[in-house]
KERO-174658 format. One record per residue: z, x, y of N, C-alpha, C, CB in turn; residue in one letter; residue number from 0. Coordinates in nm, 2 decimals, padded with zeros to 4 digits. Glycine has a CB too. Layout:
<atoms>
Z X Y Z X Y Z X Y Z X Y a NUM $
...
</atoms>
This chain:
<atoms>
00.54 00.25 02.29 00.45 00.31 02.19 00.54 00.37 02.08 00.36 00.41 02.25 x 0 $
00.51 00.35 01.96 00.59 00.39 01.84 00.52 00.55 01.81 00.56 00.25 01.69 x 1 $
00.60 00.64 01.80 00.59 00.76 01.77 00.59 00.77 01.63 00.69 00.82 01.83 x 2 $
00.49 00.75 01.53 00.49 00.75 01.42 00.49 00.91 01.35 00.38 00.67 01.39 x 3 $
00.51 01.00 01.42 00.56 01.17 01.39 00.70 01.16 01.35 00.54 01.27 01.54 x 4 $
00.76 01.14 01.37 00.92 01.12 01.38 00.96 01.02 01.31 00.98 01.08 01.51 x 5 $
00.99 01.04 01.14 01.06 00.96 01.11 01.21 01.02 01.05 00.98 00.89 01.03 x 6 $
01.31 00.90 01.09 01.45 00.94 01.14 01.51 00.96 00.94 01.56 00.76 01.27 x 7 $
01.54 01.07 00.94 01.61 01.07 00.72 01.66 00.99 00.71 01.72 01.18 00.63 x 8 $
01.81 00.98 00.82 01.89 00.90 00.81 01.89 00.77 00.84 01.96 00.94 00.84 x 9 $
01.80 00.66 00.88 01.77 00.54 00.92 01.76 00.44 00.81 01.65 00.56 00.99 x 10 $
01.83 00.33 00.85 01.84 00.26 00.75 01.71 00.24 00.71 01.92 00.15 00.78 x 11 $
01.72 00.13 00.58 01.61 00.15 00.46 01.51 00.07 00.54 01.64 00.08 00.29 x 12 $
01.49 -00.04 00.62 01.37 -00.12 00.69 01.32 -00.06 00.76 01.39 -00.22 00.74 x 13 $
01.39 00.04 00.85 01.35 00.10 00.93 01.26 00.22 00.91 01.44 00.11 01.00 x 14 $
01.29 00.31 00.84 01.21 00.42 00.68 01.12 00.36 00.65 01.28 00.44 00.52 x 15 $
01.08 00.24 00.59 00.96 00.16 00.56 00.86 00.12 00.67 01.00 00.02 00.49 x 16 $
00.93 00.07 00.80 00.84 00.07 00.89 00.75 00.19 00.96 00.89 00.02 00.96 x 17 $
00.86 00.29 00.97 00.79 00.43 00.97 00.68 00.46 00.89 00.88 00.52 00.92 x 18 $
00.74 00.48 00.73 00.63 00.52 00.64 00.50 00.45 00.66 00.68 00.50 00.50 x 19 $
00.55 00.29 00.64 00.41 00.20 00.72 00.30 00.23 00.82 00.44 00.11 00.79 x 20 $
00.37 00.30 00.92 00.28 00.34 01.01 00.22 00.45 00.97 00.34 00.35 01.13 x 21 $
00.25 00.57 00.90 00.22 00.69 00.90 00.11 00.64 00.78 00.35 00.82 00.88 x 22 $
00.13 00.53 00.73 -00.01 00.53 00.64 -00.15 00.49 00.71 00.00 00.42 00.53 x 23 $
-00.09 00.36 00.80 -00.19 00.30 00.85 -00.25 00.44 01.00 -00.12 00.13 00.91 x 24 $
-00.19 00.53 01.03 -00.28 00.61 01.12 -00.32 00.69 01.02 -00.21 00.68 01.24 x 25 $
-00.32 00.74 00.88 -00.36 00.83 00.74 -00.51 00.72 00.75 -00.22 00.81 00.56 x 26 $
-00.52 00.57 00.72 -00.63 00.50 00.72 -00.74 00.55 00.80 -00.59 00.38 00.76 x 27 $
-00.65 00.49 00.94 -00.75 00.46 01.07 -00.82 00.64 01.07 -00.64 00.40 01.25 x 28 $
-00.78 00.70 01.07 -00.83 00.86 01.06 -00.93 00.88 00.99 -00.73 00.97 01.00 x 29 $
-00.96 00.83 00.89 -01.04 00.81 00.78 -01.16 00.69 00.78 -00.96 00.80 00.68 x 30 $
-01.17 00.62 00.91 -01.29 00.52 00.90 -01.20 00.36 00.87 -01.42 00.58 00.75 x 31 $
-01.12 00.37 00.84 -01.06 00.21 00.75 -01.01 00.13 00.85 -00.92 00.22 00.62 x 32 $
-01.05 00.00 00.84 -01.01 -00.08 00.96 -00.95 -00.21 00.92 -01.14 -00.11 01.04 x 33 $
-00.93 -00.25 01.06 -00.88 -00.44 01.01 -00.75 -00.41 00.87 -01.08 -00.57 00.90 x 34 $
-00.66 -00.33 00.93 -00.57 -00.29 00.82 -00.44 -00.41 00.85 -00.51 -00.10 00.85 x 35 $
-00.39 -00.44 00.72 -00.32 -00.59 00.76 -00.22 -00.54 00.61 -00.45 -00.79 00.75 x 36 $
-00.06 -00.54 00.69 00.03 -00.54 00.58 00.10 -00.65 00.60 00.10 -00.44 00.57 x 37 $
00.14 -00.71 00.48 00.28 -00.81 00.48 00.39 -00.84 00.52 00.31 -00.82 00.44 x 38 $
00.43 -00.88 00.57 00.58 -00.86 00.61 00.64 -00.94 00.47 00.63 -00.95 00.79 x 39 $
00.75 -00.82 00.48 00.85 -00.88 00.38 00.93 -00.94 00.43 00.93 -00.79 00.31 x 40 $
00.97 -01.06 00.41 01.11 -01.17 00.46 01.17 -01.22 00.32 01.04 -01.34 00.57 x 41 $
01.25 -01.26 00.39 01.31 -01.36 00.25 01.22 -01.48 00.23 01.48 -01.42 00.28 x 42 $
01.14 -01.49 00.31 01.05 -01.61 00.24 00.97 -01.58 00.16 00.97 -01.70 00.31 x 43 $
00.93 -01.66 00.03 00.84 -01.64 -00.06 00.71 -01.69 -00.03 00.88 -01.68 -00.17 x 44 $
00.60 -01.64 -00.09 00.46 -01.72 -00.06 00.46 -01.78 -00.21 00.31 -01.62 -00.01 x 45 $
00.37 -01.90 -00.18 00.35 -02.00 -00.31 00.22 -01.89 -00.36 00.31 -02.21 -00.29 x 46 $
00.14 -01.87 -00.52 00.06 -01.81 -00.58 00.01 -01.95 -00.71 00.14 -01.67 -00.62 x 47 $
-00.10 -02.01 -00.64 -00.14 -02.09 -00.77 -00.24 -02.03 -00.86 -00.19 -02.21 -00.73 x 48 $
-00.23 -02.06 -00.96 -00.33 -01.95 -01.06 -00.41 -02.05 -01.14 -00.24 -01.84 -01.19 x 49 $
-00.35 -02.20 -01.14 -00.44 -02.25 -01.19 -00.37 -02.39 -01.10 -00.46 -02.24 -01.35 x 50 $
-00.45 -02.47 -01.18 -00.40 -02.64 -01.14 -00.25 -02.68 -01.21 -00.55 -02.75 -01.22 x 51 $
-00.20 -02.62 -01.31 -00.08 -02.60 -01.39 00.00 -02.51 -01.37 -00.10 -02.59 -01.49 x 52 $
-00.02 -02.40 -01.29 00.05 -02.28 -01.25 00.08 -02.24 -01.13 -00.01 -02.18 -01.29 x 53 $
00.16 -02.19 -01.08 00.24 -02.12 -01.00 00.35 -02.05 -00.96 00.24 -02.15 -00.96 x 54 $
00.34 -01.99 -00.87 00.45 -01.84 -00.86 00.49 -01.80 -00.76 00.42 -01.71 -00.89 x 55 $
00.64 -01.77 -00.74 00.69 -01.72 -00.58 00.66 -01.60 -00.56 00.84 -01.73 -00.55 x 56 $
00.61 -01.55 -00.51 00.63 -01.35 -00.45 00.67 -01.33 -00.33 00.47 -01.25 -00.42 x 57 $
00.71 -01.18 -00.33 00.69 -01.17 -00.17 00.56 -01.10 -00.15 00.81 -01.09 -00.07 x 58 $
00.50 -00.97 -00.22 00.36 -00.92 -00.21 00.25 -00.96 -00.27 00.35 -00.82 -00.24 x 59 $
00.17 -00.97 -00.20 00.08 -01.04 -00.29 00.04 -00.98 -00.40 -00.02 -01.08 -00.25 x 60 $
00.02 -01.14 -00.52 -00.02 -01.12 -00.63 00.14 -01.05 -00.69 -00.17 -01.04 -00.63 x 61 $
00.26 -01.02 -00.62 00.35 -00.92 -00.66 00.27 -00.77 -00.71 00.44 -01.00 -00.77 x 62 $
00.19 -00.76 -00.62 00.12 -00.61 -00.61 00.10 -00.53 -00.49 -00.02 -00.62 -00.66 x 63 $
00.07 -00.60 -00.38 00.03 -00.53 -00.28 00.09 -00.58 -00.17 -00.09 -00.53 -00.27 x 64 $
00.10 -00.45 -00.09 00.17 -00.45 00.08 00.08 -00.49 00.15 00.22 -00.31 00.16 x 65 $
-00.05 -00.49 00.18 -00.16 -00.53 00.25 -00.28 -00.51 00.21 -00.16 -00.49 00.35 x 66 $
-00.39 -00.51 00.33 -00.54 -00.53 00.25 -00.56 -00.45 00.38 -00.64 -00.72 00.22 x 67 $
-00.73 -00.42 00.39 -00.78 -00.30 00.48 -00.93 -00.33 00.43 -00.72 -00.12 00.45 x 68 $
-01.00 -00.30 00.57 -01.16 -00.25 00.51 -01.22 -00.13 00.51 -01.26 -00.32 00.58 x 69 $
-01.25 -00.07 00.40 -01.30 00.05 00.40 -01.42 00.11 00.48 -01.31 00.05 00.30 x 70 $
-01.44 00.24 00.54 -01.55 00.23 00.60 -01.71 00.18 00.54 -01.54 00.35 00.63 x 71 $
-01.70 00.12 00.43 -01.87 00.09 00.40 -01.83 -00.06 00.39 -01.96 00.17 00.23 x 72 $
-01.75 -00.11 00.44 -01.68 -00.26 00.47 -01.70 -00.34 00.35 -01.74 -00.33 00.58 x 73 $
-01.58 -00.23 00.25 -01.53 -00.34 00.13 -01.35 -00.31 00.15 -01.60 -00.28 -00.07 x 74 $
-01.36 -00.45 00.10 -01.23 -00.48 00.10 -01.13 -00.36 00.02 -01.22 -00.62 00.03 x 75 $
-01.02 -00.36 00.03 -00.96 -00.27 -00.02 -00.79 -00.35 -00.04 -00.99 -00.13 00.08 x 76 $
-00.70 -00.33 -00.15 -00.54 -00.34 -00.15 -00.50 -00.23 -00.15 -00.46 -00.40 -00.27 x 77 $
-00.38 -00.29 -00.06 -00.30 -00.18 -00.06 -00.15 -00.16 -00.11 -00.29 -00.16 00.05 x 78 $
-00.09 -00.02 -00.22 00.04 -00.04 -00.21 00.11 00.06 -00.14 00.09 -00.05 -00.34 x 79 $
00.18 00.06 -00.09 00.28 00.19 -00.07 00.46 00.19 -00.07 00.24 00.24 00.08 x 80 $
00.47 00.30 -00.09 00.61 00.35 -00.13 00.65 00.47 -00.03 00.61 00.40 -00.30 x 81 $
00.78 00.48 -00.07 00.79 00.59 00.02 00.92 00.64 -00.10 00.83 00.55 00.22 x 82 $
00.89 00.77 -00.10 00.89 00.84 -00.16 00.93 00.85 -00.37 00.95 00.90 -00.07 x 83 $
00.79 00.81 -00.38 00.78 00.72 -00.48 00.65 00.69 -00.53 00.84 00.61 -00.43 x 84 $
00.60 00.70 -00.69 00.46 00.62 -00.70 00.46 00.49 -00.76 00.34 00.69 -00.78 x 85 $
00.38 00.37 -00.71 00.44 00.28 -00.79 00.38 00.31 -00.93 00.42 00.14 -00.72 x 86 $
00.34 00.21 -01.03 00.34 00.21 -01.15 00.19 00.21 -01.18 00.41 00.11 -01.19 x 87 $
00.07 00.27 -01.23 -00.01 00.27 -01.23 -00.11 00.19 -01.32 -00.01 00.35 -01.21 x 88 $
-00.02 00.13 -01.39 -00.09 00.01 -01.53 -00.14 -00.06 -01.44 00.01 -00.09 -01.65 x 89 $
-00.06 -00.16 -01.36 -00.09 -00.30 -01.31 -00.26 -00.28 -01.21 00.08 -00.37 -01.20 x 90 $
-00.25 -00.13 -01.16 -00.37 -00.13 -01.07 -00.53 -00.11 -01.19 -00.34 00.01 -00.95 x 91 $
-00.49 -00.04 -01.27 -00.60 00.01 -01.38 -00.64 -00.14 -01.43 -00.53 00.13 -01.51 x 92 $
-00.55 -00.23 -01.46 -00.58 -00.37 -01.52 -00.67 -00.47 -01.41 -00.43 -00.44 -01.56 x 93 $
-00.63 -00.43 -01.23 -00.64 -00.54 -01.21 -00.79 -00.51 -01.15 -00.52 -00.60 -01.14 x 94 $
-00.80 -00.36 -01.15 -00.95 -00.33 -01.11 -01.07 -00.32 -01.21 -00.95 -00.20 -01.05 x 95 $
-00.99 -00.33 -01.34 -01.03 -00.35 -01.48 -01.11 -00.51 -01.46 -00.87 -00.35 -01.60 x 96 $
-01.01 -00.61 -01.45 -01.00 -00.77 -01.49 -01.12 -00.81 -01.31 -00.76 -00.84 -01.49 x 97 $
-01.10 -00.72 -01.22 -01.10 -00.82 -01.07 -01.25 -00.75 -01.02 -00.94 -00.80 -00.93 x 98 $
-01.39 -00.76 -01.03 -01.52 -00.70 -01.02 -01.50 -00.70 -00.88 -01.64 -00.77 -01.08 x 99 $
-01.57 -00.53 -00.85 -01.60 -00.45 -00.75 -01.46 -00.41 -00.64 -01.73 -00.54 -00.68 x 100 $
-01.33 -00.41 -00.74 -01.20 -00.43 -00.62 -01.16 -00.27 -00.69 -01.05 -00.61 -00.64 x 101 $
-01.08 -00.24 -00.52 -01.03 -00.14 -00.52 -00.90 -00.07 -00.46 -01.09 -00.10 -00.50 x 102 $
-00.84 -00.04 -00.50 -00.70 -00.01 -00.47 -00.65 00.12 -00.39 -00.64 00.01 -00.60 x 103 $
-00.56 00.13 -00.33 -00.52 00.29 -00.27 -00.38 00.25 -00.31 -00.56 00.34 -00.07 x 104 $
-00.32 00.33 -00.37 -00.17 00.35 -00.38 -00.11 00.48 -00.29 -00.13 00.39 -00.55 x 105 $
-00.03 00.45 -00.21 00.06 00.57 -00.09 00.17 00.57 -00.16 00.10 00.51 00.10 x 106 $
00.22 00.72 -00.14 00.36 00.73 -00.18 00.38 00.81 -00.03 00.38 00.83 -00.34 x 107 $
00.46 00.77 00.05 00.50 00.85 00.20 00.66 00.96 00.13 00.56 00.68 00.38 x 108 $
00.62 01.08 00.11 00.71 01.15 00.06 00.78 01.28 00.16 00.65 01.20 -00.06 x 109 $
00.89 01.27 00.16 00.93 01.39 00.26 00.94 01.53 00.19 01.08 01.35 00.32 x 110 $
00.96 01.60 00.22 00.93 01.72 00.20 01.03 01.83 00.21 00.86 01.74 00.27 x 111 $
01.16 01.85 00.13 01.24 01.90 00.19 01.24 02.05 00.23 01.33 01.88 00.13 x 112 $
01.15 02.11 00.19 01.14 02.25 00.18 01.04 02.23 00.32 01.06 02.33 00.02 x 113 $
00.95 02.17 00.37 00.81 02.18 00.45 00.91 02.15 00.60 00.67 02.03 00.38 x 114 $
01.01 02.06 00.53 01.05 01.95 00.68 00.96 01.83 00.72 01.04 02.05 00.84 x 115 $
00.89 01.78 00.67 00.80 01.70 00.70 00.74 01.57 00.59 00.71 01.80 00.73 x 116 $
00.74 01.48 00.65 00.63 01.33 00.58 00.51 01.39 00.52 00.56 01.19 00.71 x 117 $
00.46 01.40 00.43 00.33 01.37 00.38 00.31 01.22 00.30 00.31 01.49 00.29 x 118 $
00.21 01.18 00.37 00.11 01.08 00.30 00.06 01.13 00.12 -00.04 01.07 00.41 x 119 $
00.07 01.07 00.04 -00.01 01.15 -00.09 -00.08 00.99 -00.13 00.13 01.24 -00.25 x 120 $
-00.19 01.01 -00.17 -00.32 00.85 -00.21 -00.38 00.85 -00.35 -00.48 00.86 -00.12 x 121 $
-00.34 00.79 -00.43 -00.40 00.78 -00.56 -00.50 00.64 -00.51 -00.27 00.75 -00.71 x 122 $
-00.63 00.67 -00.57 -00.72 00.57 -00.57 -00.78 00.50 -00.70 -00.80 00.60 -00.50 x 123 $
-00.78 00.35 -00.70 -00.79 00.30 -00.82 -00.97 00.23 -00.82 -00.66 00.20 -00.85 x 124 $
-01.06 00.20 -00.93 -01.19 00.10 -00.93 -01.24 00.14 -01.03 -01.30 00.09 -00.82 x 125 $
-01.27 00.03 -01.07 -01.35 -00.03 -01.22 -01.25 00.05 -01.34 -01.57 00.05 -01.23 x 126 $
-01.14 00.04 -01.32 -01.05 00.09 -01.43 -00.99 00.19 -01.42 -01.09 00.12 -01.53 x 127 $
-01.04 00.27 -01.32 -00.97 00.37 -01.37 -00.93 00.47 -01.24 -01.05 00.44 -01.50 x 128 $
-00.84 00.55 -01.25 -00.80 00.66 -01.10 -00.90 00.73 -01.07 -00.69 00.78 -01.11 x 129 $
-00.98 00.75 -00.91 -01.07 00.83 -00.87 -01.04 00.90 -00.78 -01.16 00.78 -00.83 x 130 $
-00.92 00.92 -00.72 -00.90 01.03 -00.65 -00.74 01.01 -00.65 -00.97 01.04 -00.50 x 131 $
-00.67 01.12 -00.65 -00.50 01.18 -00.58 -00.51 01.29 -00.53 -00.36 01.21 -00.68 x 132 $
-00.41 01.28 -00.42 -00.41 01.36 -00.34 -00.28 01.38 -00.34 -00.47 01.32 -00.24 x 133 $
</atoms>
């Protein structure tokens, strides 16, 4: 069983991400959200066709998101997360702008040096614009 309380400062960088990973996905499951599905990063790329003329290598999808999740009223949801860190908040305002009824959660998993401790922090994105940080 993975002890997701305990994440090591000094641990190399994959291993920090898998941590932080977890401490989001039990932040989720606490909160109703299910069927939580993140990506694995490899060196392989996924193909992205956008049209019949187009396409693109990523490793996240869309080159936006770490995974997907269902929210408790069972809508879909992307996910990004960072660790200690927010990502950029244009690309989510546009894509909830451009993509009807979709919604975003951005994690930043940030340590705390004064506290001693991981906190989770959640900006939420739909229909344009930020609806909650935490």
């Amino acid at each position: 069983m993975i002890n997701a309380q305990t994440v090591v400062e000094n641990s190399n960088p994959r291993q920090r991400m898998r941590d932080s990973n977890r401490k989001v996905v039990l932040y989720l499951l606490d909160r109703g959200y299910k069927d939580i599905w993140l990506k694995a990063h490899t060196r392989r790329h996924d193909l992205i066709y956008g049209t019949k003329k187009e396409w693109y290598r990523c490793i996240d999808l869309w080159n936006l998101y770490d995974g997907i999740c269902i929210d408790p009223f069972n809508n879909l949801v992307f996910l990004q997360l960072k660790t200690n860190a927010w990502a950029k908040e244009q690309p989510f305002l546009d894509w909830t702008k451009k993509i009807k009824h979709s919604k975003v959660m951005s994690f930043n998993i940030k340590y705390s040096t004064t506290l001693k401790k991981w906190d989770v922090l959640e900006r939420t994105y739909k229909n344009g614009k930020k609806i909650i940080q935490t």
